[in-house]
C-alpha positions, 0 to 999 in steps of 0.5 A: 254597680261595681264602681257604687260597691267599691265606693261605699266600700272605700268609704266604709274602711276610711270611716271605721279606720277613723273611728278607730283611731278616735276609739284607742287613741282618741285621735279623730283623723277627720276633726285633725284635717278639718278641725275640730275635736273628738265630741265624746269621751265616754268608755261606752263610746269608744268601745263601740268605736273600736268595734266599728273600726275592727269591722272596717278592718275585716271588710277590706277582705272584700275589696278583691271580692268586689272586682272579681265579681265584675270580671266575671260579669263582663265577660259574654256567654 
């Protein structure tokens, strides 16, 4: 179970991270890598980009939260 946590948690801050590069720059790293381009320019859009990506931010205090559970889990009573 740790390693899915981790992994969607990884997943979670590389995507906000994306959008919000695609939110305040305009720049969609993934489309940059695999071509293509960022599909909508509406002011809406990117603010909601911004605001998925400031919470992609805020989760990566998490991470530590995730392996510390699971030492604790390990260890037998």
């Amino acid at each position: 179970m740790k390693a899915l946590n981790s992994i969607a948690l990884i997943l979670l801050i590389i995507g906000g991270v994306n959008w919000l590069l695609v939110g305040l720059f305009q720049f969609d790293l993934v489309a940059a890598i695999f071509g293509g381009e960022v599909g909508t320019k509406s002011a809406f859009s990117r603010i909601i980009y911004v605001i998925v990506g400031l919470c992609a931010l805020y989760a990566l205090r998490f991470l530590p939260m995730v392996n510390h559970d699971h030492r604790h889990s390990d260890v037998r009573r």
